[in-house]
C-alpha positions as CSV (number, residue, x, y, z in Angstrom):
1,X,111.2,133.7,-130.1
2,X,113.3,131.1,-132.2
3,X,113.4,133.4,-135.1
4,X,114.7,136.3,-132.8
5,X,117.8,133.9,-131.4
6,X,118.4,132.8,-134.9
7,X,118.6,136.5,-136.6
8,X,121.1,137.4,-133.2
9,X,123.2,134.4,-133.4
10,X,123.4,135.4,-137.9
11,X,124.4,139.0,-136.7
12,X,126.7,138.1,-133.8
13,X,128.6,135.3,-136.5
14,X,128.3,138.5,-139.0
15,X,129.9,140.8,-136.4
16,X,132.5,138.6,-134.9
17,X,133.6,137.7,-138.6
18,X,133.7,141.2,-139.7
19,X,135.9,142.3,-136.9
20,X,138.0,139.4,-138.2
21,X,137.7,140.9,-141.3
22,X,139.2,144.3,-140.1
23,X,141.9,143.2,-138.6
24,X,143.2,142.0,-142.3
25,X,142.2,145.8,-143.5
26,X,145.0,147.2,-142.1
27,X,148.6,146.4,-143.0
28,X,152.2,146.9,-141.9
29,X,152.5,149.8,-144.6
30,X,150.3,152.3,-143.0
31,X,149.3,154.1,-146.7
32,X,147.5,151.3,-146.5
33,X,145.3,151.3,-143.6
34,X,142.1,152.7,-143.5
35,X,141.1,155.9,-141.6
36,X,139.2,155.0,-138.3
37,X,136.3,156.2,-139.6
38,X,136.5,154.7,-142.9
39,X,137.1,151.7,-141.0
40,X,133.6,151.5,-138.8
41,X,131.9,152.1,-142.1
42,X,133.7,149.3,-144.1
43,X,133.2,146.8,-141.4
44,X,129.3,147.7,-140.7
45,X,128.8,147.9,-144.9
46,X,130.3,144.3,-145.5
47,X,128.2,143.0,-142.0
48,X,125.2,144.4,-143.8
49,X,126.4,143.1,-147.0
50,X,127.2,139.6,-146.4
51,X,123.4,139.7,-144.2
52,X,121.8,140.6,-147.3
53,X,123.4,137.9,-149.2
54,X,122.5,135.6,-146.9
55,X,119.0,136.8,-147.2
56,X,118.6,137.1,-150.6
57,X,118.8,140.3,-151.3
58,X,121.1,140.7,-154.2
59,X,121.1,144.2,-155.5
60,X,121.1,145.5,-151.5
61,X,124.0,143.5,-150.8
62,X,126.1,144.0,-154.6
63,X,125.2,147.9,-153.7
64,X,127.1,147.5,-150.3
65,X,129.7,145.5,-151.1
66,X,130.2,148.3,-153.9
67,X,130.9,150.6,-151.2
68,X,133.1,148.2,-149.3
69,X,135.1,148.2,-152.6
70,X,135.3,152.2,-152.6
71,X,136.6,151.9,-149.2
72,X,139.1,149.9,-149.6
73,X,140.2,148.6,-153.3
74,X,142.7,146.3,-152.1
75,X,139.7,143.9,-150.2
76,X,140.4,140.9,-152.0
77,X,137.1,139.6,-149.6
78,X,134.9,142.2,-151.2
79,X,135.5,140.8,-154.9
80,X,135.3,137.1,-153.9
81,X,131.6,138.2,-152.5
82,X,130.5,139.5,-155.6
83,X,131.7,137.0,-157.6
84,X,129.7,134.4,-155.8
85,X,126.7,136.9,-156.0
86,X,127.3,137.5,-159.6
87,X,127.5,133.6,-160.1
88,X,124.1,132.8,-158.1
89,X,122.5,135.5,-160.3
90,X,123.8,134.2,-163.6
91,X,126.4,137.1,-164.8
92,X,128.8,135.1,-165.6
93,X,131.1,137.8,-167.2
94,X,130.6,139.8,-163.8
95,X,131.3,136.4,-161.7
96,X,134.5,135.6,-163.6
97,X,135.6,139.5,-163.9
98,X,135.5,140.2,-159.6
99,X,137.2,136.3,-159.0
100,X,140.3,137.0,-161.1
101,X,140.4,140.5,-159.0
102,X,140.5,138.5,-155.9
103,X,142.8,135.5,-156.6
104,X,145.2,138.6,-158.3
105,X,144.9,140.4,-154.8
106,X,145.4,136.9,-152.5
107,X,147.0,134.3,-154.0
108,X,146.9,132.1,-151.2
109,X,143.6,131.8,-150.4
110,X,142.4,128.4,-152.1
111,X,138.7,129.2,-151.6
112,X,139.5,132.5,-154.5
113,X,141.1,129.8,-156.3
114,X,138.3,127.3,-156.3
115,X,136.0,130.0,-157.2
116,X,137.6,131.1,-160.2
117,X,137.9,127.4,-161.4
118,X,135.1,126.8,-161.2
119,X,134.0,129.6,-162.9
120,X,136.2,129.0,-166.0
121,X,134.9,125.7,-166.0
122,X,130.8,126.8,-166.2
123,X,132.4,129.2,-169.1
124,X,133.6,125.8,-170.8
125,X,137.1,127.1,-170.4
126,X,138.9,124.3,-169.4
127,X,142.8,125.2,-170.1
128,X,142.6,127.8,-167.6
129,X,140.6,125.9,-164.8
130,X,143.5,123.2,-165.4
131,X,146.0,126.0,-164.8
132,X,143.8,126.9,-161.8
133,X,143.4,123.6,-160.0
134,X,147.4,123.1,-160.7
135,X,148.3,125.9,-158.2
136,X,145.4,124.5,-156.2
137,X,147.4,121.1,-156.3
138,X,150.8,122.0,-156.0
139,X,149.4,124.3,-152.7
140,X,147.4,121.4,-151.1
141,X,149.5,118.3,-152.3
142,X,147.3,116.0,-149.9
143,X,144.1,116.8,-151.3
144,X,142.6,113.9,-153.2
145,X,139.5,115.7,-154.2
146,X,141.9,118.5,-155.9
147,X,143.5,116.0,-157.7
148,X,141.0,114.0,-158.9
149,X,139.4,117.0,-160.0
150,X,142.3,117.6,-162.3
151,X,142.7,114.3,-163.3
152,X,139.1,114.7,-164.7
153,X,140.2,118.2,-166.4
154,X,142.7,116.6,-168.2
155,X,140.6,113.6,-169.4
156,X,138.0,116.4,-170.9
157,X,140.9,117.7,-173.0
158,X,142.0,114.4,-173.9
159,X,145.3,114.5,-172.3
160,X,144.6,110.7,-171.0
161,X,148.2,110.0,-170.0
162,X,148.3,113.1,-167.5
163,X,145.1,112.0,-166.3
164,X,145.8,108.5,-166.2
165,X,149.3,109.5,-164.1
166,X,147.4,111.3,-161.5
167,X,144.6,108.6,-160.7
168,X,147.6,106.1,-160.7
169,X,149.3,108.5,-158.0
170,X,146.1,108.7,-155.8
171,X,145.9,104.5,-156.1
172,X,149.3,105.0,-154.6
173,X,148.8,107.0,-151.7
174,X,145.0,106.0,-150.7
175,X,144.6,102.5,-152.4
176,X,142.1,101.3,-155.1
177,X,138.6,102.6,-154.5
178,X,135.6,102.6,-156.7
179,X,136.0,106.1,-158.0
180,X,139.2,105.8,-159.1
181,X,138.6,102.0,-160.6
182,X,135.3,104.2,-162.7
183,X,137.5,106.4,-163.8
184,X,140.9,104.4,-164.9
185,X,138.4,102.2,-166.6
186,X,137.1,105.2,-168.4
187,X,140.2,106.4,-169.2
188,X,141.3,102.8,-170.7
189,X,138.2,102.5,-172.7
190,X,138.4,105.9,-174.3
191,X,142.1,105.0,-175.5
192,X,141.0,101.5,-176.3
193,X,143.3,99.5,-174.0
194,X,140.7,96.9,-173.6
195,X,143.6,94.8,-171.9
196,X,143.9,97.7,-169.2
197,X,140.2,98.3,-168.9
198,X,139.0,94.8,-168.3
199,X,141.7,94.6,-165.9
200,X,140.5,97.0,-163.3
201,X,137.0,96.0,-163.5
202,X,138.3,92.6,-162.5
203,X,140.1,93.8,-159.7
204,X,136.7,96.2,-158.9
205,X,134.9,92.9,-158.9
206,X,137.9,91.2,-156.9
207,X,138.0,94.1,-154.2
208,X,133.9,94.4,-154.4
209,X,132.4,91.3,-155.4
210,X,129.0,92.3,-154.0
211,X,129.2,95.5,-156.0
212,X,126.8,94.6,-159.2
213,X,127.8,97.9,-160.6
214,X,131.2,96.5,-161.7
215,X,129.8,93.1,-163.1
216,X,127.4,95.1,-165.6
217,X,130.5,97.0,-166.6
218,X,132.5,94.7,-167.4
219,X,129.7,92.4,-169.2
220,X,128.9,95.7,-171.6
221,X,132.4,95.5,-172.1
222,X,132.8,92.1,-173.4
223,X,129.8,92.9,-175.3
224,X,131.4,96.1,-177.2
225,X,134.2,93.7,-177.9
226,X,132.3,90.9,-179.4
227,X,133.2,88.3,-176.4
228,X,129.8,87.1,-176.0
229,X,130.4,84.5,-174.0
230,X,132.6,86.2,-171.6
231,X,129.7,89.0,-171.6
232,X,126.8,86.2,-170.8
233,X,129.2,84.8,-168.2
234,X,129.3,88.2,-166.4
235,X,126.0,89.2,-167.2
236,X,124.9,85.6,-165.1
237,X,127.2,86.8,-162.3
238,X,125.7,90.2,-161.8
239,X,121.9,88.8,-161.7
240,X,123.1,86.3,-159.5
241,X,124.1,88.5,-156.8
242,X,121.6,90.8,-158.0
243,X,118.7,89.2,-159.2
244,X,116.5,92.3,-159.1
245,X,119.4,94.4,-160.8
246,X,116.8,96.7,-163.2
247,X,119.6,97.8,-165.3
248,X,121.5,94.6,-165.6
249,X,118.4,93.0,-167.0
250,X,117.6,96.0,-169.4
251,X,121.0,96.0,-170.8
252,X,120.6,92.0,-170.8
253,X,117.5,92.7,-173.2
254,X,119.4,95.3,-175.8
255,X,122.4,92.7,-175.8
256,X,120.4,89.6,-176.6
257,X,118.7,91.9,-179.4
258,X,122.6,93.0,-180.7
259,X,122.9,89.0,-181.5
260,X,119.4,88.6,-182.7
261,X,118.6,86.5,-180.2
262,X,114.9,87.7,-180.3
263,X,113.3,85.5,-178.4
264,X,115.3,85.3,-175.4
265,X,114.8,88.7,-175.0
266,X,111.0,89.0,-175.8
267,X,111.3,85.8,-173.0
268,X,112.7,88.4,-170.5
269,X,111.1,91.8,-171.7
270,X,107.8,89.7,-171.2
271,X,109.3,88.7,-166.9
272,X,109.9,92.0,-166.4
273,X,107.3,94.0,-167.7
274,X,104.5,91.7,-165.7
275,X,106.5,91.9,-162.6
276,X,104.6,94.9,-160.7
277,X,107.9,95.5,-158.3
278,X,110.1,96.5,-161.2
279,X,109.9,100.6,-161.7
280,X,107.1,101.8,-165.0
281,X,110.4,103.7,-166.4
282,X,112.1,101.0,-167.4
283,X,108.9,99.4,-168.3
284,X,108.4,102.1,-171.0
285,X,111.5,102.1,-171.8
286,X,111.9,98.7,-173.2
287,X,108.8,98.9,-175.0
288,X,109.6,102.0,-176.5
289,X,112.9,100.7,-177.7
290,X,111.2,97.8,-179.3
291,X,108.9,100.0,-180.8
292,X,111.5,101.9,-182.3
293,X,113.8,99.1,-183.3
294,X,112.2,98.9,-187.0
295,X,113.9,95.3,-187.3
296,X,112.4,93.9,-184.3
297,X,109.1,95.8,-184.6
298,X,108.9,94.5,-188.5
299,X,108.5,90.7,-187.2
300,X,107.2,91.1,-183.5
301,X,104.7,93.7,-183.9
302,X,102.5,91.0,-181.8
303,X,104.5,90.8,-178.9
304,X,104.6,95.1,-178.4
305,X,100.8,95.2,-179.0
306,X,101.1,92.7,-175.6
307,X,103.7,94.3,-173.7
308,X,101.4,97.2,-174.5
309,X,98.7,95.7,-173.0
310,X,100.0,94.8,-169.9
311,X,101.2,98.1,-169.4
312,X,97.6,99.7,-169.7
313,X,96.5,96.8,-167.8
314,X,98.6,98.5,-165.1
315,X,99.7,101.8,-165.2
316,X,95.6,102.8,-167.6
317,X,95.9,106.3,-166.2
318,X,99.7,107.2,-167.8
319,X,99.4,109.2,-170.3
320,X,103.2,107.7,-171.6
321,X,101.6,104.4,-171.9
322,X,98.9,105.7,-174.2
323,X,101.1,107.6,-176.5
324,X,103.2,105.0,-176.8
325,X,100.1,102.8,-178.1
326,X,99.6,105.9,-180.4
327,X,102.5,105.4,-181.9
328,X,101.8,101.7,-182.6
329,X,98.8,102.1,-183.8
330,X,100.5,105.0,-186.3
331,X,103.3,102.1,-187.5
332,X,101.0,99.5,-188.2
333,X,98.8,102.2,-190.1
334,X,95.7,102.1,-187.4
335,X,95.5,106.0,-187.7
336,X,91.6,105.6,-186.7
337,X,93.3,104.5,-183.2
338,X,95.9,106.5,-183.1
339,X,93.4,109.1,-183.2
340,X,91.6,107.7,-180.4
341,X,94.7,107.5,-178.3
342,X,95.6,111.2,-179.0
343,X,92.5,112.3,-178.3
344,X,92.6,110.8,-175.1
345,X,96.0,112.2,-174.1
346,X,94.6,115.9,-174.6
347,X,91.8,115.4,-172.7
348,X,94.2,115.1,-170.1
349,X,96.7,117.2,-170.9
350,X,95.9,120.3,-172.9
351,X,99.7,122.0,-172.9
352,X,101.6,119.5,-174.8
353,X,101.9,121.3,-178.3
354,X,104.1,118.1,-179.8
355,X,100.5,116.1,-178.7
356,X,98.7,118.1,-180.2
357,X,100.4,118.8,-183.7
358,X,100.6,114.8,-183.8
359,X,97.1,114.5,-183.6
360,X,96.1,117.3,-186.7
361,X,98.5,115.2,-188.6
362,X,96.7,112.3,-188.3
363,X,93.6,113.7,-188.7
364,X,94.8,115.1,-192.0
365,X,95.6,112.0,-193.0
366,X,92.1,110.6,-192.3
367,X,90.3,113.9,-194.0
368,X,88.4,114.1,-190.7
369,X,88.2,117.8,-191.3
370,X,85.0,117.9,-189.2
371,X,87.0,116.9,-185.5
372,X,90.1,119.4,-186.7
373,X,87.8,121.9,-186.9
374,X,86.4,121.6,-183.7
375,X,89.4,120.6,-182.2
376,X,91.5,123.8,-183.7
377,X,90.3,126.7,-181.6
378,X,91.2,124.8,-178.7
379,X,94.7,124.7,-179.8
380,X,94.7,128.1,-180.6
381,X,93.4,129.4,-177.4
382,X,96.1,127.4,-175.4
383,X,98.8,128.1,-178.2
384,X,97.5,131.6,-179.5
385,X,101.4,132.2,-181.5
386,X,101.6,128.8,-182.7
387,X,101.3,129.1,-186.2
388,X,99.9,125.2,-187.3
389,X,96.6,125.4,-185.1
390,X,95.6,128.4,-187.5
391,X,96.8,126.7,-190.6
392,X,94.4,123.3,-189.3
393,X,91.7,125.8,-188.8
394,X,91.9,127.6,-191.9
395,X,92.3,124.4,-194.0
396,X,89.0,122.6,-192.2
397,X,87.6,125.3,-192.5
398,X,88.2,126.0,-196.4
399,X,87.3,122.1,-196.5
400,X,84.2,122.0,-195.4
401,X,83.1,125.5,-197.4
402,X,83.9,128.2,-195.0
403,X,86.1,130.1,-196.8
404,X,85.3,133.7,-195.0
405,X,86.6,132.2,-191.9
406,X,89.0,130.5,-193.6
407,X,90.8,133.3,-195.2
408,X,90.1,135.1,-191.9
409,X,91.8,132.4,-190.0
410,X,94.4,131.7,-192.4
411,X,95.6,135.6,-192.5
412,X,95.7,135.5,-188.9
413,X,98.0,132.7,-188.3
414,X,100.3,133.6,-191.2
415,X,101.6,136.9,-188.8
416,X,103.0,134.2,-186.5
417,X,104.9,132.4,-189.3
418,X,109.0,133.3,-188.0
419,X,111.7,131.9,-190.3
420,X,109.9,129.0,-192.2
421,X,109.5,129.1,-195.7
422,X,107.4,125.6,-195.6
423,X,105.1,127.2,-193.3
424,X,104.5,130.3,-195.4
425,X,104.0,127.8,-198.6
426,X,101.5,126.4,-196.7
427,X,99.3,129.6,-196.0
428,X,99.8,131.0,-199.1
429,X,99.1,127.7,-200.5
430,X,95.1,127.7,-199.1
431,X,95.2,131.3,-199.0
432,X,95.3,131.2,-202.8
433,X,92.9,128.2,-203.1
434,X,90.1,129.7,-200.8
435,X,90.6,132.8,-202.8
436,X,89.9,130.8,-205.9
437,X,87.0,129.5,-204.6
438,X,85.1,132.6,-203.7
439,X,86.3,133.4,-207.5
440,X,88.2,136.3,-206.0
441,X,91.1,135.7,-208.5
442,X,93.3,138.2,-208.6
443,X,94.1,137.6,-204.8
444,X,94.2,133.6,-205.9
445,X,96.8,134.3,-208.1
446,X,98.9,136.5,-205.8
447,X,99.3,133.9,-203.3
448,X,99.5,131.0,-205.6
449,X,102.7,133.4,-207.2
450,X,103.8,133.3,-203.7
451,X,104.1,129.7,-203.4
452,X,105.4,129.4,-206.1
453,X,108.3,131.8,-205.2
454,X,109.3,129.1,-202.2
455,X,108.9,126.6,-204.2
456,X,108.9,126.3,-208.2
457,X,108.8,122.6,-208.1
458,X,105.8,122.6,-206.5
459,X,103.6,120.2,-208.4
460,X,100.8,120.2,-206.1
461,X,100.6,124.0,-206.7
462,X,101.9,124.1,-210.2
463,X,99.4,122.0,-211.3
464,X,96.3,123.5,-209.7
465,X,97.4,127.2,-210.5
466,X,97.5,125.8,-214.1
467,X,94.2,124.4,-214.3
468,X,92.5,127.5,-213.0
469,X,94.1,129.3,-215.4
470,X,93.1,127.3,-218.2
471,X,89.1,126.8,-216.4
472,X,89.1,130.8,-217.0
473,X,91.3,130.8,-220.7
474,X,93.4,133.0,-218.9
475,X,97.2,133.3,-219.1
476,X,97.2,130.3,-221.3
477,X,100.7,130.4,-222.0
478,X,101.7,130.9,-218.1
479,X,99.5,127.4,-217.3
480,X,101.4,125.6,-220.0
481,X,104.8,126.6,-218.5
482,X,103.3,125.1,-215.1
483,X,101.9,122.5,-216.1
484,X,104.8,121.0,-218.5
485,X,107.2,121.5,-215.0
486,X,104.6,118.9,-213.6
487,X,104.9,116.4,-216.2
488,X,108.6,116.9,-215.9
489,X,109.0,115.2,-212.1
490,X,105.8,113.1,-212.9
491,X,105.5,112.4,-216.6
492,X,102.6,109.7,-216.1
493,X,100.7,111.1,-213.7
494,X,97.3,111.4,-214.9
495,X,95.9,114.3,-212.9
496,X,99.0,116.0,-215.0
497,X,98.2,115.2,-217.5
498,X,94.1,116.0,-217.7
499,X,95.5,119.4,-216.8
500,X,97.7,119.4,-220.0
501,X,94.8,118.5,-222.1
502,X,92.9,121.0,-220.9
503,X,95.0,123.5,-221.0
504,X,96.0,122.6,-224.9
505,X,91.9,122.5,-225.3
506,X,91.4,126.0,-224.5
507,X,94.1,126.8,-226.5
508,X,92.6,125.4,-229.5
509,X,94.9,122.5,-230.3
510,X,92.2,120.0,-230.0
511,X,93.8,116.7,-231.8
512,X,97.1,117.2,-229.6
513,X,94.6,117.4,-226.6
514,X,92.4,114.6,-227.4
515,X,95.5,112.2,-227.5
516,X,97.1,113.9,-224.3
517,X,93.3,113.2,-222.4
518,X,93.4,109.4,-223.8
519,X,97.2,109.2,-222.5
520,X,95.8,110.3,-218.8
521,X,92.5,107.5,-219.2
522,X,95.4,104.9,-220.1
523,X,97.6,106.1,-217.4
524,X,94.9,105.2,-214.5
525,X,92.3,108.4,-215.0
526,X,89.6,105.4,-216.4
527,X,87.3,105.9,-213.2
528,X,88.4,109.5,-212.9
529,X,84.6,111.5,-214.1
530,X,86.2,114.7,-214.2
531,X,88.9,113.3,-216.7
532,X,85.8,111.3,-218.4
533,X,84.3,114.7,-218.8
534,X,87.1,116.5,-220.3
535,X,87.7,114.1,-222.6
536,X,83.9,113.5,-223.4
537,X,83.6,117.6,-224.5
538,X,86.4,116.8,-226.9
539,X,84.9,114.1,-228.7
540,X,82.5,116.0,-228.8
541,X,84.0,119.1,-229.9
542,X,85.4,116.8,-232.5
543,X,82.4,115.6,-233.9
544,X,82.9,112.1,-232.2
545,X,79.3,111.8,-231.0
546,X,78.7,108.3,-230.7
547,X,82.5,107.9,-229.3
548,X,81.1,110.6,-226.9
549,X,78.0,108.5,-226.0
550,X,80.0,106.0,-224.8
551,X,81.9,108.1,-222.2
552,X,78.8,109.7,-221.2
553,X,77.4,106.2,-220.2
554,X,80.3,105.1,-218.2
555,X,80.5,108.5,-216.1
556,X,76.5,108.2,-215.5
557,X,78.0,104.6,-213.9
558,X,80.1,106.4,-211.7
559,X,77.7,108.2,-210.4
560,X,77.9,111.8,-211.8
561,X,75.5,113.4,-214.5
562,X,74.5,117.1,-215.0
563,X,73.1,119.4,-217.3
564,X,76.0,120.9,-219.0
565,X,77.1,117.2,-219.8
566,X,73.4,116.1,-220.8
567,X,73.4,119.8,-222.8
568,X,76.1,118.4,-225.3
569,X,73.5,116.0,-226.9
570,X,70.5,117.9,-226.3
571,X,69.4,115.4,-223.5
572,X,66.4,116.4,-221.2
573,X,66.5,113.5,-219.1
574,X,69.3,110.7,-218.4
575,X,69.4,108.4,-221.0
């Protein structure tokens, strides 16, 4: 029964107002009235119209209002309506196209006006909402909220002295109030009259001296202006009125850190965190500044890993909290925890993609290519177009020796690669190494090419493309070119230079190679076996025997022996 009386006292308003309505249809001209009939049908379309507008149905009441508009072109009413409708749908264009129609068809009515400025101003187009609201102004003088909304217009184009006059009028003919004393003291500080600005918060404070609001101001202010003591004064004041002031105190901290004043605020950082009254926002928030302040953090690591603490001690169920701990346990180089913590978060929320990526990092860092490979499909099932999750698959997979599902995975996730050329070097980077690994090489070489193409500095790739190259004596002169690029950006790098020996081994220039290999031994390669090895066969290949014996002896003591290196010296058995 109360939905019936609502729906008749909707139609009853809707019918009353449309007759309203009709009444302006006709005009003193009568080319300009409507036939009888035409009438009836204009007043029951806009009824139904404005009903289904009020109801939600958009398209219904656009098609009506349509017909309204046929009916009569002149209805300024009609285009105002679907404006607004084209505005709550988001068709802007539309919105702004139907209010200039109306405002050009009825001047006088401020409600077309308002409409249309506020139009231009969701369209960012300020100059013509300022010639807008000054019609709107000079038609409703008495206004204040018209012209304080143009005294804001004007301070978003920087006209500050127009703005400035207007607020200055309204202080005249309604008195100081706290909007106005916000926004003079806005207007002040953006032209840097720091005389005028502290002056009005003064008089704020004078006016409202329970108002906390204007003490914080003005105690930032003195801050900006290197007053400190004028800033400490006021920044007393306010948490003596306002002891509990949350944002007094937090602004309190970040000041006494400006001055290096450390200690005070680790003194009250440490108050407020432990007090359970104060809001976990600005809990977090202070300790993720701190975190993130690389000064602070640098010499009171201690006192985060605490205010940590507490905050788990608290709030042990936030998942904020614990990637916040993440990422102290990622600064101070605890990636074993940070892992912990990540893994942790996910298990509690699965659809946080940053999370997520965060945590493969880390796990990349740690070679645990084990957990990304469990973890991976899981991110690809909730992610299924994110490129990385494949890319962690394929490379755990290639990793720990599953190169068919690697290259299968790998392939997969490369179609979802969009406009990043470091992702595609990244595929075609360990699609070209998994290819080399089943010994498919032709297809190793095509993707390695590939890399290549992004990237010609590419030392990691460069380097390894090279070596293959010279493992199979193939393209000699192509690994040479890659490998000298290397030793170019990294001349002492002693992987780069085993892979120059080599590659001058198999081309036959054995003395040049011999002192290249002794140059990568010298250069930090001493405990490197493979590098022991290489340089071993040359000795060898040399006729430097007992040099050779020597080298075979120190890479049996670290750990690696095997037949083709016992096969040189027609060894059976370790010596």
């Amino acid at each position: 029964m109360r939905k019936l009386i609502v729906i008749l006292i909707i139609n009853n308003l809707l019918i009353s107002w449309s007759f309203s309505q009709a009444l302006l249809i006709g005009g003193k001209n009568q080319n300009d009235t409507l036939y009888c009939s035409k009438q009836i049908e204009y007043n029951y379309s806009f009824t139904e119209a404005t009903k289904q507008k009020i109801f939600g149905n958009y398209n219904q009441a656009i098609n009506l209002f349509f017909r309204c508009a046929k009916l009569n072109t002149n209805s300024a009413a009609v285009y105002y309506q679907l404006s607004d409708i084209y505005l709550i749908i988001g068709n802007k264009k539309g919105a702004l196209s139907f209010a200039r129609l109306a405002v050009k068809l009825d001047r006088k009515n401020i409600w077309y006006e308002l409409q249309l400025a506020q139009i231009y101003q969701l369209n960012e187009n300020i100059d013509s909402t300022i010639i807008i609201y000054k019609r709107i102004v000079k038609s409703s003088p008495n206004k204040y909220d018209y012209r304080f909304n143009l005294a804001f217009l004007y301070a978003k184009v920087n006209k500050f002295k127009k703005s400035l006059k207007i607020l200055k009028g309204l202080e005249r003919d309604y008195g100081f109030n706290k909007e106005i004393a916000i926004y003079l003291y806005k207007m002040y500080t953006i032209q840097n009259d720091n005389k005028s600005a502290i002056k009005v918060l003064k008089e704020a404070i004078r006016k409202y001296p329970e108002e906390a609001h204007f003490y914080g101001l003005l105690a930032e202010h003195y801050a900006s202006i290197k007053e400190n003591d004028l800033a400490i004064q006021y920044y007393n004041e306010l948490l003596y009125i306002d002891p509990e002031n949350e944002k007094g105190i937090l602004s309190l901290i970040e000041f006494y850190k400006s001055l290096d004043k450390y200690d005070k605020a680790i003194e009250l950082a440490n108050k407020f965190i432990c007090n359970e009254a104060y809001s976990k926002g600005n809990k977090i928030e202070i300790v993720n500044n701190l975190l993130n302040d690389q000064k602070y953090f640098t010499k009171y690591q201690l006192d985060v890993k605490f205010f940590l603490g507490n905050l788990l001690d608290l709030y042990n169920d936030d998942v904020q909290i614990h990637t916040l701990n993440a990422d102290y346990f990622v600064k101070t180089n605890d990636l074993n925890k940070a892992k912990d913590e990540f893994l942790l978060i996910i298990n509690k929320i699965k659809d946080n993609y940053i999370v997520w990526e965060r945590l493969f990092n880390i796990l990349i860092s740690l070679s645990d290519y084990n957990t990304i490979y469990d973890l991976a499909n899981q991110a690809i099932f909730a992610f299924n177009e994110k490129p990385l999750p494949y890319l962690y698959r394929g490379i755990s997979a290639y990793q720990l020796k599953k190169y068919d599902e690697a290259l299968e995975v790998l392939n997969e996730g490369l179609k979802y690669v969009k406009n990043s050329k470091t992702l595609e070097l990244q595929f075609f980077t360990f699609l070209g190494e998994t290819y080399n690994a089943i010994k498919d090489f032709p297809n190793s070489d095509i993707y390695l090419e590939k890399a290549l193409d992004i990237d010609r500095q590419n030392i990691y790739v460069l380097n390894n493309y090279s070596y293959y190259l010279a493992l199979r004596n193939e393209k000699l002169d192509i690994a040479m070119e890659y490998i000298k690029k290397c030793l170019e950006i990294e001349p002492t790098n002693y992987t780069y230079l085993d892979t120059y020996g080599w590659v001058l081994y198999k081309l036959g220039k054995i003395d040049s190679a011999k002192q290249i290999m002794e140059s990568a031994i010298s250069n930090g390669g001493a405990s490197n076996s493979d590098i022991l090895e290489h340089y071993l066969e040359i000795l060898v290949k040399l006729n430097m025997n007992g040099e050779a014996l020597k080298y075979y002896q120190l890479i049996r003591k670290l750990g690696k022996d095997s037949d083709k290196i016992r096969s040189m010296f027609n060894i059976s058995d370790g010596i």
